[in-house]
Every structure is written in structure tokens, then in C-alpha cells.
N, C-alpha and C positions, 0 to 999 in steps of 0.2 A: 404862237398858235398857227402863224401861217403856211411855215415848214410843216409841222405835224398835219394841220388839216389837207395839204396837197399831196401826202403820202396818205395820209388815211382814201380820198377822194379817187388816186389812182387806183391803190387796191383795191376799192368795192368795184369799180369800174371795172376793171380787169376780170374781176368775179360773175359782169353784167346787170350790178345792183341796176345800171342804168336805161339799160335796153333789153334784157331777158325778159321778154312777156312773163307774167307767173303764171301758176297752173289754171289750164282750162277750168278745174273746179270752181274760179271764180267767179265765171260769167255762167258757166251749163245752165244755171237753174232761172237764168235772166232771158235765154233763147227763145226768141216767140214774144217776148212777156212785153206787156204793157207797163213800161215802167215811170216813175216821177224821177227828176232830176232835182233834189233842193241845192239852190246857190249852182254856180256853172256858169256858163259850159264848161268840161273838166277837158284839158288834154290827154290826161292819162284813161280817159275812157272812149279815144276817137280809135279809128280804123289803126292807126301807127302805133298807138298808146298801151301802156303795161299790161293795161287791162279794158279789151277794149270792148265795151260795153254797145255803145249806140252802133255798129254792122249787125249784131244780132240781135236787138231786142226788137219789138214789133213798132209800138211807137214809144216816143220818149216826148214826155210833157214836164214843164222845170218851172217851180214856184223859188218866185223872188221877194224879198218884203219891200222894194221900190221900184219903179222900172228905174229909174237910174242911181247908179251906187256909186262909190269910187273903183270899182272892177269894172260898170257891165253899163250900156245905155241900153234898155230894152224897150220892144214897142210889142206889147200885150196885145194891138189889133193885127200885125203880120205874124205873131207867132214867133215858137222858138224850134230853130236849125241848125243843133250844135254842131253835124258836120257839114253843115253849108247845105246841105239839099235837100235830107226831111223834114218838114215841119208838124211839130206838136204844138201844143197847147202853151200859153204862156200866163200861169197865175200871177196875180201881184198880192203877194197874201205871205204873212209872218211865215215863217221856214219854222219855227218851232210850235206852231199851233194849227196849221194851214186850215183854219175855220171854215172857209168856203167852201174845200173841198168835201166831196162825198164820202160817207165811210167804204172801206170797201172798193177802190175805183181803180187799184192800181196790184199789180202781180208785185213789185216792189219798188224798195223808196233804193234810188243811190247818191251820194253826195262825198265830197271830198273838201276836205281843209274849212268844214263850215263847225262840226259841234265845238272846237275851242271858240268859238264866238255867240254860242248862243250862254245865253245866264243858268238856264235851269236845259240842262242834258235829258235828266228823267222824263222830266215832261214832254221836254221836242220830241225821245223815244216812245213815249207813249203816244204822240199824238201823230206819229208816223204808223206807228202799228194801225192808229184807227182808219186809216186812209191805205192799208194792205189787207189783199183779202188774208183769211185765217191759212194760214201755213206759209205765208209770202215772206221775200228775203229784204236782206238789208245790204247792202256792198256800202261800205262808210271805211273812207281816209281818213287818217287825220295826223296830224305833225306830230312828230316826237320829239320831245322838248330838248333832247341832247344834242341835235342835228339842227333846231332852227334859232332865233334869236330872245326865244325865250331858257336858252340854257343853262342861264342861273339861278331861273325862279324854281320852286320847289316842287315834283308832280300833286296835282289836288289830291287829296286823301278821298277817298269815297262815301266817308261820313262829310265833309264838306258838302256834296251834292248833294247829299241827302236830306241833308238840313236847307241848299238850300231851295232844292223840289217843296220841301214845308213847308218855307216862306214865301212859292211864290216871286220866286224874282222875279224882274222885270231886265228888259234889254239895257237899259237906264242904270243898272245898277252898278256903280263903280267901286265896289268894294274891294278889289282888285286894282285898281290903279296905280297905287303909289306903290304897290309893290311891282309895277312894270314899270313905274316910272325910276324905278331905286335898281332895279337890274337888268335891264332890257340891253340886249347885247347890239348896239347898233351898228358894230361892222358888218355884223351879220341881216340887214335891214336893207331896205333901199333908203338910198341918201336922202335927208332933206333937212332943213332948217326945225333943230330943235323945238322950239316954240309953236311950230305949226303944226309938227306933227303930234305936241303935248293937246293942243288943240282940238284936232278932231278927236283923240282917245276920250278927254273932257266930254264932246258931243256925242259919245259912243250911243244915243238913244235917236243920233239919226244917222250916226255914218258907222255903225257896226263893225267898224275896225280893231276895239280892244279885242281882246284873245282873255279871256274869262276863265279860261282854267286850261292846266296845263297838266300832256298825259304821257306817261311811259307806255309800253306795249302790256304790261300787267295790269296799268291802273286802266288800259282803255278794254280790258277784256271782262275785266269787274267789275265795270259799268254796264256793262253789255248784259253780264249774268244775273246782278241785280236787277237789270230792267227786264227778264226773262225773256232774252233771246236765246235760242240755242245757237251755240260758237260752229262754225261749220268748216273754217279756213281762217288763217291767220298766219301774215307775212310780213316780217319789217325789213323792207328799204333804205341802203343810204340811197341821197342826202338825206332825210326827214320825214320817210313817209313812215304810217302802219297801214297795212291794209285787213281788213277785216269782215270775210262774209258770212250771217247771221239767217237766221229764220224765227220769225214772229211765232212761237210756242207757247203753249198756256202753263206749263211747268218744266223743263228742260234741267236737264242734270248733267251738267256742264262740269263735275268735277276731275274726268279724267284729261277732259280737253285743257283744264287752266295749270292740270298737275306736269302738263308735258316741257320739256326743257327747249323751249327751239332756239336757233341759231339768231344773233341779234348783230348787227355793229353796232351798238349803243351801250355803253359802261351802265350804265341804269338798269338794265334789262339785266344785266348779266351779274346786278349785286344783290339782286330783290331775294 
């Protein structure tokens, strides 16, 4: 794999998978805007970054579910400065429920590499909608399973979610384990002592590290349209991103946008 993946890595590179900003159409509708950040700080949304969010939005406020994680030690009384010199707001409140927060309080939610870790997708989406005023967007990363070290496990099917939005999962839920414990590609991981990192997946209901489901750029855009976002842009990334920007709609007819062919490096995307 190692030859293949250093010819694959050059070619997108060469292409700019890695440094081509993508199109302004992803941030225009975030300019001015008073945005939430769930999970973060994100690179790819600084001043240098793909997509670079926090030089044009107005403020940027970021809900965490601990101030300290295995990512982030956060201090909720100084605030949060993801590019070191604004500071917004710093919630300490579930990412998929943000209970505290006000309905209404933010022009949009943006977050990256966070919905494969939360249990129940539908929900976190809905309860981001409730925390964006009516017509507000959504800019959401998330890994693509062919590209990260989940690339043996299977993409979720969207009856999965849905079922398990009906029950209510919780963060706790490790229903998913032993199938990342049976194929988890750990060259592609950061190193550590087996046992330890079986470990915190085990504690997943305080250190949010397992990855709960796993999406191709189809299955993350069917989620999106069940959860009735309108699809606005959509662009995948090597190594492993999809990028995805959305608006909070009450009925959206999203069938010409899911019908379109785009260009993928990911073998998945390209057999669906």
C-alpha cells in the first residue's frame, strides 16, 4: 500500500487537493455572519486554511462537551481564539444537543471531523438547526472513510441513522466497537500501545474518541437531505476530507444536486 498511497498523494497534490483554497462559494454566505464553531479549533478554517472561515465571519463562538479532551484544554472563562486574536464565546455543552444555547443565536453552525463521533447525526443536525436562525448555513467536514483509518469498515447505510435517531443513542453507545476494533487500519493512526488505545474507545462516553459511523461523500450528502438541508456546495479532498456547505430549509428538493457526477479520488464515491 505504501508505493500506491505515495503515487496516489503526489498526484492529488500536484492537482492542489492540498493547498487550492476551494470556491469562495463556501464561506460568501458566512461573511459578516455570527457563527458557532462545534469541536475546534479547525485549521482548515484559519486565514492560510482551504476554507478559511474565521477572517470573514463577524464572531466565531465554539461549543465543546469538556473543557478538556484528548484534542483541546479549554478555559470557558478567557474564551475561544481560534486564530489567536479574536475572542468569542467558549460553551462547555454536548456538540450534538447544545442545550444551553439559545434558539436562534447564530447565522451558522461550522464544524469539521466532529459528526463521525457523535452517536445519533440526525439529532446533532437538528439541534444545530435549532441554534441557526431560519435560512442559516451549515459548512461541515468530515472524513471519508477511503482516505482515513477507518477504510475497511463499511460506509453507515442511512437506514442505520435513522434507526438509530429512534433510539436515541447516547455518546456511550458502543455498538460500533468491535467492528473498529476487527478493522481499524492502524498504519494509518497515530501510534500507540494497543491496549490503551482499546481503552479510551471502551470510555468513548468520556473521551469521544470512537468514530460511530463511517461516510462516503454520497452517504454524507443523504444525510444532509434527510435531515432537510438544502445541499449548496460540495467538494471532496484527498487525503480525507468532504466538504460540505448546506442551509437550514423547511423542505429542500435536493434531487438535482445528489443526481450530479462530481469528481472524487476516493474508489467509493466512484462505484455508488
Amino acid at each position: 500500500m505504501g508505493v500506491t498511497h505515495a503515487l496516489r498523494t503526489a498526484r492529488w497534490r500536484a492537482a492542489g487537493h492540498f493547498s487550492r483554497p476551494l470556491d469562495t462559494a463556501f464561506t460568501a454566505p458566512l461573511r459578516d455572519a455570527a457563527v458557532l464553531e462545534i469541536g475546534g479549533p479547525t485549521q482548515a478554517f484559519g486565514g492560510a486554511g482551504l476554507v478559511p472561515v474565521y477572517p470573514v465571519a463577524a464572531t466565531v463562538d465554539n461549543a465543546q462537551f469538556a473543557a478538556r479532551t484528548a484534542w483541546h484544554d479549554l478555559d470557558a472563562v478567557t474564551g475561544f481564539a481560534p486564530d489567536g486574536v479574536r475572542l468569542g464565546r467558549q460553551w462547555i455543552v454536548e456538540g450534538g444537543a447544545l442545550d444551553d444555547i439559545p434558539a436562534a443565536a447564530y447565522d451558522a453552525v461550522v464544524c469539521s471531523h466532529v459528526i463521525e463521533h457523535l452517536a445519533d447525526p440526525i439529532g446533532s443536525l437538528a439541534a444545530w438547526r435549532r441554534v441557526t436562525r431560519p435560512g442559516g448555513h451549515l459548512l461541515l467536514v468530515a472524513p471519508h472513510r477511503d482516505g482515513t483509518f477507518d477504510r475497511r469498515r463499511p460506509v453507515t447505510p442511512l437506514e442505520h441513522l435513522i434507526a438509530d435517531h429512534a433510539a436515541h443513542v447516547g455518546e456511550d453507545d458502543l455498538t460500533h466497537l468491535d467492528e473498529t476494533l476487527a478493522l481499524h487500519d492502524f498504519a494509518l493512526d497515530v501510534q500507540q500501545e494497543r491496549g490503551v488505545w482499546e481503552a479510551a474507545r471502551r470510555a468513548n462516553g468520556e473521551t469521544r474518541l470512537l468514530h460511530h459511523h463511517v461516510f462516503s461523500t454520497p452517504s454524507l450528502l443523504a444525510l444532509l437531505d434527510h435531515a432537510m438541508l438544502e445541499l449548496v456546495a460540495a467538494e471532496t479532498r484527498f487525503p480525507h476530507d468532504i466538504y460540505v456547505l448546506a442551509r437550514f430549509a423547511d423542505a429542500p428538493d435536493n434531487r438535482a444536486f445528489l443526481a450530479q457526477r462530481r469528481p472524487s479520488p476516493f474508489p467509493t464515491d466512484r462505484r455508488r
